[in-house]
N, C-alpha and C positions, 0 to 999 in steps of 0.2 A: 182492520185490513193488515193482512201478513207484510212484514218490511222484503222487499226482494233484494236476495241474497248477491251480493255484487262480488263478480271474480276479477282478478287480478290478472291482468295478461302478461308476463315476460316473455320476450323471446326466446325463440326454442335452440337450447344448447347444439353444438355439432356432437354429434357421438364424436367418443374418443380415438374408435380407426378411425375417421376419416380425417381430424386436426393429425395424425400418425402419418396416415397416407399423402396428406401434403407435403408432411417434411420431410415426407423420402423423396421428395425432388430434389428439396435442399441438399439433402446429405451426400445424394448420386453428385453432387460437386465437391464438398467442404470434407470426404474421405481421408484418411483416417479419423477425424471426426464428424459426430453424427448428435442429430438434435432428438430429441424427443419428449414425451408429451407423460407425465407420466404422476401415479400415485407419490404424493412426500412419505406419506404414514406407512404406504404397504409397500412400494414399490423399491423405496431407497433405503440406504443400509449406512448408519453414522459411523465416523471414524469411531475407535476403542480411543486411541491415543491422537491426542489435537493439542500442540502447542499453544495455539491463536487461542485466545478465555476474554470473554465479555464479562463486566460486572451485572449484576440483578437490574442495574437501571439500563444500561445499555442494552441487555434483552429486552426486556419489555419494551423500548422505544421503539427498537428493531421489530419485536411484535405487533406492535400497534400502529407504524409504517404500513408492514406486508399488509395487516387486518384493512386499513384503509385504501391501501392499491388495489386490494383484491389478483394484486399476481407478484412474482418478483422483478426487480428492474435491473437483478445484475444476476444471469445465468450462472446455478453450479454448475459445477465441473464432476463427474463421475467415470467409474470403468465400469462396465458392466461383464457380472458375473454371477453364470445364471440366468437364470427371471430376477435378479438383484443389481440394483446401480449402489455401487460403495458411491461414497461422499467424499472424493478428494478434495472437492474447493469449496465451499459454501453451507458448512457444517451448521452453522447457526442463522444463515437461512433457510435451512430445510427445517430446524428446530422451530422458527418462526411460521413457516406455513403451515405445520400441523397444530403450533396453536392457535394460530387464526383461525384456524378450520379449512384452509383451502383444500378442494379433493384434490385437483391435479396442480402441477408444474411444470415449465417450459426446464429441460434441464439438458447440457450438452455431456455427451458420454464417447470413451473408448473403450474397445474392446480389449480383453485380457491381452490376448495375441500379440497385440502391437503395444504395450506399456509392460513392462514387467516391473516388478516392486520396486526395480534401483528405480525405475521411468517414475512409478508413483510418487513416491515419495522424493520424490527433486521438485516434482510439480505442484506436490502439495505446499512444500517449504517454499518455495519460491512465491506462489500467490500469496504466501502468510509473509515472506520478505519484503516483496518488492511491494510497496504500498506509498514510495514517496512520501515527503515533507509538507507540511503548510508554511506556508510565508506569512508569519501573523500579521503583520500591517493589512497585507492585501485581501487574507481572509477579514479581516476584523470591517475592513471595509466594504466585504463584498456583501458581510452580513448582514450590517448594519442599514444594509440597501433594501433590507427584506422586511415590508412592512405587514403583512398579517402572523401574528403571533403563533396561529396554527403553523406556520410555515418554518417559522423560526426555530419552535419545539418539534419541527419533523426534521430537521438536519441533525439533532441530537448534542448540540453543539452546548457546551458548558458556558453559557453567557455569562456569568457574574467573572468567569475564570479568562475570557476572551475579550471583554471590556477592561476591562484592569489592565490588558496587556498594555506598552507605549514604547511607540519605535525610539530608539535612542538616537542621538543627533548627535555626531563626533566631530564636526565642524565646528568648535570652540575648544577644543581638547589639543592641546598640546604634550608632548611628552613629558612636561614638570608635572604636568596637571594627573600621570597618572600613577595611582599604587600599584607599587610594584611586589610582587611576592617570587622569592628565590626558589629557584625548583633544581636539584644537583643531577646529573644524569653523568655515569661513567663508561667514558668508551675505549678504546685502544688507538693508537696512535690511526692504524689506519680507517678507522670507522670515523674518527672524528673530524678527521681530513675529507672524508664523501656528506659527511652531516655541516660542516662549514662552507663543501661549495656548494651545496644545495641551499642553501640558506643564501648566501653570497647571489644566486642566481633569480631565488624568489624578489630579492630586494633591489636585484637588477632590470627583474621586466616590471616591476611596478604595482598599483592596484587600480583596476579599471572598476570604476564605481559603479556601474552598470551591469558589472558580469562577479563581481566579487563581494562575496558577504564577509565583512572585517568585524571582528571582536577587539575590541581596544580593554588590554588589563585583565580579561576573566578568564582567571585560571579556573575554573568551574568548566567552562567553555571547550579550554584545552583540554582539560581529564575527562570529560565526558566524550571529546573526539579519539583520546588515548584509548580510553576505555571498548569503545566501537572496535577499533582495528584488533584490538589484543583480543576482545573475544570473537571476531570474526576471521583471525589468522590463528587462534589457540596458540597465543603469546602470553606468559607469565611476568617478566622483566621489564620492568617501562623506561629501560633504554634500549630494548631489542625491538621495542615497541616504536619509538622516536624513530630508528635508524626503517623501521617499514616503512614511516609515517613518509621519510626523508625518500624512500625509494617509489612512493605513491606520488611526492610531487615532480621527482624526476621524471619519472614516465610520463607524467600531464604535460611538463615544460619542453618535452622533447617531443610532443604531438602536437606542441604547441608548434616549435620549431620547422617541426615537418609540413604541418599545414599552413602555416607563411611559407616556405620553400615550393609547396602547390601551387598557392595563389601568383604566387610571382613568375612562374613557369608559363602559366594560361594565360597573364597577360600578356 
């Protein structure tokens, strides 16, 4: 007796106008951006030049994420030009959907018209800047909370590198207790006069343990924050550097000041 041949039934895809034609609702709102629905492989167009670079491990995890979602969970960002969407934000998620195999992606796009190349590229740089910090204690604990292993190797998170880590405890630390390493910085009478009462005034309002992360003794710490400002203001000198660093806390302690002067007002 012949074995009868069993089909498989999935549900039947939406053609592609018509998930299009829904999101021209959305779009008649969310103008000058617009959402749409569209090929990774044929439709989209990769930067030439991309600051943001993943390692070969962090692609393939990134790959093998999307291949498992079977969509993406953080919309790029594109202009459309042409029948072409450039890839301003999401360069190596589109790279991951086409190896997954996805046909389409949800992807958000502006038109040329309204972004010109300065617009582009502020917005590209920006999504590659602005990506915030982790707080290892509270990541390490949030992980730690994650009990299927599948779960843990889909965050991508360097576990042997993240366990290791250990909040330090400065609450038996006293100032004998710490090494100290001389760092010279030379200024001119008047800089050094604006860099002593800035400093004068940091040690005046205190440390609220709550709202301020304190590094006790690591000079690593300090040249790594030097470092930040000097190439984020294209400063050479690490006492033009200092006296920024000094003009960065002013402005915080004087917005400080302002908004106590608010709150006082409204009571």
């Amino acid at each position: 007796m012949a074995a009868k041949k069993i089909t498989k039934l999935t549900p039947e895809l939406k053609p592609d106008d018509d998930i299009n034609q829904k999101l021209a609702e959305v779009n008649s709102i969310i103008s000058p951006y617009q959402l749409a629905w569209v090929s990774p492989e044929h439709d989209c167009e990769l930067l030439v030049k991309n600051a943001r670079y993943m390692t070969k491990e962090q692609m393939e995890r990134l790959t093998e994420n999307v291949k498992n979602d079977g969509f993406l969970s953080q919309i790029p960002f594109c202009i459309k030009i042409g029948e072409k969407y450039r890839v301003i934000s999401g360069n190596h998620r589109v790279k991951s959907a086409i190896k997954a195999g996805l046909p389409n992606i949800l992807i958000m796009y502006g038109r040329e018209e309204d972004f010109d190349e300065q617009k582009q590229l502020a917005i590209q740089l920006s999504h590659n800047a602005i990506s915030g910090q982790d707080d290892l204690a509270i990541l390490k604990e949030l992980y730690s909370s994650l009990k299927e292993l599948g779960l843990k190797a889909y965050t991508g998170i360097n576990e042997a590198e993240l366990l290791a880590y250990k909040a330090l405890d400065f609450s038996g630390i006293s100032e004998q207790d710490i090494a100290l390493n001389e760092i010279n910085f030379m200024f001119c009478d008047m800089n050094l006069e604006n860099v002593e009462k800035v400093l004068d005034a940091l040690d005046k309002k205190g440390i609220d343990p709550d709202k301020d992360a304190l590094v006790v003794g690591s000079v690593d710490r300090f040249i790594e924050i030097m470092t930040k400002v000097k190439r984020r203001l294209n400063i050479k000198n690490r006492s033009v550097a200092l006296l920024a660093m000094c003009r960065i806390c002013e402005a915080y302690l004087q917005a400080e000041i302002e908004e106590e002067n608010t709150a006082n007002t409204t009571q």
